[in-house]
Every structure is written in C-alpha cells, then in structure tokens.
TORLO-811202 format. One record per residue (C-alpha): x, y, z; residue number from 1. Coordinates in pm, 1 decimal. Example, Ala and Ser with C-alpha at 12.3 -4.5 7.8 and 13.67 -1.06 7.14 Angstrom:
         X         Y         Z   nr
    1230.0    -450.0     780.0    1
    1367.0    -106.0     714.0    2
// end
This chain:
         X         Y         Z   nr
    9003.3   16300.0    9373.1    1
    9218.6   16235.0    9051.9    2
    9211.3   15922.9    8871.6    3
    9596.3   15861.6    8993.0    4
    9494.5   15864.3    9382.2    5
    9200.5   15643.4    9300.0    6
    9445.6   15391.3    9129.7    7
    9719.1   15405.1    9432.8    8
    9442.2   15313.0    9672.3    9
    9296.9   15040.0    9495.2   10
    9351.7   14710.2    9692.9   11
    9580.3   14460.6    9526.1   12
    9275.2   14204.1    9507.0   13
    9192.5   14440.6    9201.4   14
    9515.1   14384.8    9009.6   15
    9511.4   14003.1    8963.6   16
    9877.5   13876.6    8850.3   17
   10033.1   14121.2    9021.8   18
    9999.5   14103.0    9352.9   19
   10140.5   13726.3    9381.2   20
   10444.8   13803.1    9293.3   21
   10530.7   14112.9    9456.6   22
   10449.5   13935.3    9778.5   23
   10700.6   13561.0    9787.7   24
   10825.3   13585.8   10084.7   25
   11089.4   13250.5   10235.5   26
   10957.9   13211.7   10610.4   27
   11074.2   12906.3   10878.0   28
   10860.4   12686.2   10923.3   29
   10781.3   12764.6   11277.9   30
   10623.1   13081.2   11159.8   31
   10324.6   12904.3   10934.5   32
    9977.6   12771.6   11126.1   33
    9820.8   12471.5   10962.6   34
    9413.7   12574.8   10929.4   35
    9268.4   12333.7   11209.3   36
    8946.8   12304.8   11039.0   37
    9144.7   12200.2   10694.8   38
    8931.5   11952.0   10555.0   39
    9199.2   11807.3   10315.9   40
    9352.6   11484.3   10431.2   41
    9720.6   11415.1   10393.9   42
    9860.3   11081.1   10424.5   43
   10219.6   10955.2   10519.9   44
   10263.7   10812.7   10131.1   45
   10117.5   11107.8    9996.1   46
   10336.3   11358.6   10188.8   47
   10686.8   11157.2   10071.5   48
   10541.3   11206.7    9701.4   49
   10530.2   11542.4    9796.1   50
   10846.0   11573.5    9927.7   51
   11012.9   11359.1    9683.4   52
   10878.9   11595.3    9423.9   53
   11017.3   11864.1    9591.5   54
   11361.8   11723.9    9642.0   55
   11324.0   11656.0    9248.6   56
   11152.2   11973.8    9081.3   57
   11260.5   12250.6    9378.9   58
   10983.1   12424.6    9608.1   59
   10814.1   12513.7    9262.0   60
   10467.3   12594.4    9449.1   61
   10464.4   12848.9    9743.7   62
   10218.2   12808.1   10047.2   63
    9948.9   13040.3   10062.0   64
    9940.1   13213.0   10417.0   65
    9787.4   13519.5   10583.0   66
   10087.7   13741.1   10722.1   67
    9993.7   13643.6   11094.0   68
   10127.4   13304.8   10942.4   69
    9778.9   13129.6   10872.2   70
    9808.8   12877.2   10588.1   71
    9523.4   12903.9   10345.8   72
    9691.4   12627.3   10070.5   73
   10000.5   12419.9   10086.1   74
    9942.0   12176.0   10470.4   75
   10068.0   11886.8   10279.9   76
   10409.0   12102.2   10126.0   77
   10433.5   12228.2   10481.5   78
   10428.5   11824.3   10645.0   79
   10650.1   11775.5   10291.0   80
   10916.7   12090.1   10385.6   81
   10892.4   11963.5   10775.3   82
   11016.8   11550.0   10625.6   83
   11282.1   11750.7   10430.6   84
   11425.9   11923.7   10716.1   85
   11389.1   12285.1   10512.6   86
   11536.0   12586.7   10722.5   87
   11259.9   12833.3   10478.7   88
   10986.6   12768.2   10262.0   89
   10816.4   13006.1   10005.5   90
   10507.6   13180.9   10084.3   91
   10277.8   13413.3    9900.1   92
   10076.1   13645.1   10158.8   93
    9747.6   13653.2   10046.2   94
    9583.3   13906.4   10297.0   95
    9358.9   14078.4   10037.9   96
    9108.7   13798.6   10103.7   97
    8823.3   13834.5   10346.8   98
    8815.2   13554.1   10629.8   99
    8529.5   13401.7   10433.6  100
    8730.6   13411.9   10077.2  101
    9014.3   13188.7   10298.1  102
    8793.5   12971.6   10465.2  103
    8625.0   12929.9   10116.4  104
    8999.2   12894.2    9924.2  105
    9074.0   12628.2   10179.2  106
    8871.9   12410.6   10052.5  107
    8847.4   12525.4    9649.3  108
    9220.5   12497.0    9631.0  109
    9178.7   12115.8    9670.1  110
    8813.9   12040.3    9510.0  111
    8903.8   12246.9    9179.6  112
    9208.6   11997.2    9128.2  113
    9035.5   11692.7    9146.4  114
    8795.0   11849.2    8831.4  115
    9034.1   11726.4    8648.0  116
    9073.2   11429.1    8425.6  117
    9385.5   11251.0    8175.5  118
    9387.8   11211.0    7858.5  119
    9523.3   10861.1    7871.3  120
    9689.1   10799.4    7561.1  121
    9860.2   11096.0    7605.9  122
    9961.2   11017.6    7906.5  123
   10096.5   10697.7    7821.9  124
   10338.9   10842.6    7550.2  125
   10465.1   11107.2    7797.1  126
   10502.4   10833.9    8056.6  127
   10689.2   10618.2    7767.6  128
   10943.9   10880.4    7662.8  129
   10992.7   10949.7    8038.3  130
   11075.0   10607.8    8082.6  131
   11316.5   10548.7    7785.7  132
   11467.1   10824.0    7915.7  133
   11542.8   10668.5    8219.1  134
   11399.0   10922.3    8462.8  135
   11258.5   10814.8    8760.7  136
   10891.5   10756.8    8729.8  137
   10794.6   10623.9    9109.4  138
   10761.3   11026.6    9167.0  139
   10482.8   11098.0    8960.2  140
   10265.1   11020.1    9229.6  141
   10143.9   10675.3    9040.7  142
   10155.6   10345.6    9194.6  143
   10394.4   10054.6    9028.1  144
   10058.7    9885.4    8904.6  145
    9905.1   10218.1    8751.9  146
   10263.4   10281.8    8593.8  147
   10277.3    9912.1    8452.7  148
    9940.7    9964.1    8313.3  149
   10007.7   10322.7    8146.3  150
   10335.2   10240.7    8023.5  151
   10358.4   10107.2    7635.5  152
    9975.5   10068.3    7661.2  153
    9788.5   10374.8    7567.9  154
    9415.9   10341.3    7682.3  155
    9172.8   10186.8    7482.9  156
    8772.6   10305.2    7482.9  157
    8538.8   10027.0    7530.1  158
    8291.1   10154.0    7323.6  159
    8398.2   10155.7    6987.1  160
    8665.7    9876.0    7026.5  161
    8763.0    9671.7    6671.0  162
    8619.5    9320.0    6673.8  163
    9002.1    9175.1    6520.5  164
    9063.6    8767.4    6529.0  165
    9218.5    8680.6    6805.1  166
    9546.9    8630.5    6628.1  167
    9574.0    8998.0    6501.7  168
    9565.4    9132.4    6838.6  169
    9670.2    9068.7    7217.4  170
    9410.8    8948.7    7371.8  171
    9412.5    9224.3    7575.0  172
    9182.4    9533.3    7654.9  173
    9259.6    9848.2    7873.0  174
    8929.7    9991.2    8013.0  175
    8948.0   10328.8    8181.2  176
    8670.9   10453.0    8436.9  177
    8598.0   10808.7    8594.0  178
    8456.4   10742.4    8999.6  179
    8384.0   10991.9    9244.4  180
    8592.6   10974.6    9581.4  181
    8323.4   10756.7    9728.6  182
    8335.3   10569.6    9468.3  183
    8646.8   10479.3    9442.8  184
    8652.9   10362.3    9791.5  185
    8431.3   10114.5    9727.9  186
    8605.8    9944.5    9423.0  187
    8926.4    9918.0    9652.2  188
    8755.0    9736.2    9897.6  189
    8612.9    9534.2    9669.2  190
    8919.7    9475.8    9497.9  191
    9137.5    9392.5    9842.7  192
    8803.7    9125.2    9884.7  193
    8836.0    9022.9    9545.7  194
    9235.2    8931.9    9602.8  195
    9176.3    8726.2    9957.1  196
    8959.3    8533.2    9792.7  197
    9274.2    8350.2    9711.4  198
    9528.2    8330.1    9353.1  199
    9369.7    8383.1    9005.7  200
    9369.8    8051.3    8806.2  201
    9295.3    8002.0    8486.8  202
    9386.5    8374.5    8333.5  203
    9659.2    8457.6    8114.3  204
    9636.9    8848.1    8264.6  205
    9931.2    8949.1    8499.5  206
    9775.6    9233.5    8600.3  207
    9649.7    9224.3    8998.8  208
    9396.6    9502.8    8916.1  209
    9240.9    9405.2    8610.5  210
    9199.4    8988.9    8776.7  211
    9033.8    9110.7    9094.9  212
    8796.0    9323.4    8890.6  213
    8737.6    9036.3    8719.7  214
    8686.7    8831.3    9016.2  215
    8417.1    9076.6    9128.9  216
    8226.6    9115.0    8856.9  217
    8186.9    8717.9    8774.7  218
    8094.9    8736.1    9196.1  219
    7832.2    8953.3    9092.3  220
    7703.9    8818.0    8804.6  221
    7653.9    8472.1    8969.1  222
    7463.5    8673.1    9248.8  223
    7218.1    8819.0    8980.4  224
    7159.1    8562.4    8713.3  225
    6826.2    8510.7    8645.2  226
    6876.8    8094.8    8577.8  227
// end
C-alpha cells in the first residue's frame, strides 16, 4: 500500500485542526440530546449570562455533538439558544471520539476551565477601559459587587503590602483568595450568616463582601482566643 492510500484512510482524529472545521454544521435545536449523565450544573442566572453573551458576541462557540445528535460540550449554550428562541445553532460533529473519549470530554471540557486563574490587576485595567468606554459590563458574567470591587482598584497582595501613614493612603486593602468549589461554598454561607447578623456599625467600608468577612473572622477570633 502507497504512502498516499495510507494518508486518505487515516481517521481525522489524526489531523488535529483540521477536522473541526471541516465539520460546523447549523442544526435545530430539536435535533441535539443533552448527555443525561452531564455532571455540569447550569443555573437559571448562569444560562441568561450565557445567552446575553450570545445576543452580544454572536454564537462564537459551537456545541460539540455526535452526528446521532448527542451533545458532548455546550448543555448550557443549548438551554442559552433554547431562552433565545434560535431556529439553528452551530455544531461541530466530533464522531472520531470513542464513547469513552466523550464520556471523558464531558466532563474535561468543564474541569480544564476552572484551572484557570486572573491576573487581577490586569483585569481591573481591562475592566476600567471597558467601562470608560461605556460598554456594558453586567455581561461579563461578574456580579455588581465583584465589578465594584475590580473596577479602579487593581488587586493588592497581602504579603508584601507598604506599611504608608495612614494619610498617604486609603485606608483601604483589596485581598484576593484562590478556593476550591467546596470551598467557596462555605465562605458564602458564612458570608449570608455573617450579613443576618444584622447592619455593620462602626466601619467606614461600603463594601457588603469585605464587612461580612470581617464580621466572620472577628466571630472567629472571639471563639478561639486563648484569654
């Protein structure tokens, strides 16, 4: 067998960048089969960021499906498309995986994105220039109080921070932390406890965030003092 037959035979798994876009397809949305073992969690606010993004940017990333209409990727664009009222979204057939490699992409399509992390001062500038720009920043995907906190005040390390007199500085300090999912969880909780415990008095900080986390660790310093 020549070298030529060999290459027209070789499965389209073994020419990555190629493939992809040879096979966009725009299907109804009647023809696509959320995974019913998807382990990814969409919520109602989530899938209007979605879909505001979408009204916003245009469809810019295609579902992944099987050609028997399987998604692999994209149940929250699909709920997102479905809110819009879309007649056809893209898809990219991706039937050069095994049933394993989807079941496995299912799940590494999500977990690989949450690797990541900010670079918060850079953030805050793009955020900034956004803003003075007038574009609308509520689809982003960040809260009002994350967006308050970003914009105009790049983040500040805690280690490392200047000791400055008071009056050469706000009395200020923006402290950035990295939590797992579970994590997080907890310090909203704690947070929502934090704010029933009725108004903050006696603190020139306006931020909600930054007074209940306050709040909680005073609670838990009074809890653990050794007088």
């Amino acid at each position: 067998m020549s070298n030529k037959s060999r290459t027209e035979k070789a499965p389209a798994a073994d020419k990555p960048g190629q493939w992809a876009a040879n096979a966009i397809e725009h299907w109804s949305l009647d023809r696509l089969i959320p995974y019913a073992r998807n382990s990814r969690t969409h919520s109602d606010e989530q899938v209007a960021q979605i879909a505001s993004s979408i009204k916003e940017f245009g469809f810019t990333n295609p579902i992944l499906a099987t050609s028997d209409g399987d998604i692999v990727a994209g149940h929250g664009r699909l709920s997102a498309a479905m809110r819009l009222k879309l007649q056809t979204v893209p898809v990219i057939i991706i039937d050069h995986l095994s049933p394993a490699q989807r079941r496995a992409l299912v799940i590494a399509d999500n977990r690989i994105a949450l690797n990541s992390g900010w670079d918060f001062d850079m953030l805050s500038v793009e955020l900034d220039e956004l803003n003075d720009q007038q574009f609308d920043l509520s689809i982003l995907g960040f809260s009002p109080t994350e967006l308050a906190d970003l914009i105009g005040s790049p983040a500040t390390p805690l280690d490392g921070m200047p000791n400055l007199p008071e009056g050469d500085r706000e009395p200020f300090q923006q402290m950035t932390f990295t939590l797992h999912d579970s994590q997080a969880e907890t310090v909203k909780r704690a947070l929502e406890v934090a704010r029933g415990m009725g108004d903050f008095t006696g603190s020139e900080n306006e931020n909600g965030n930054g007074n209940a986390l306050a709040r909680v660790c005073e609670v838990f310093l009074q809890g653990n003092s050794d007088d």
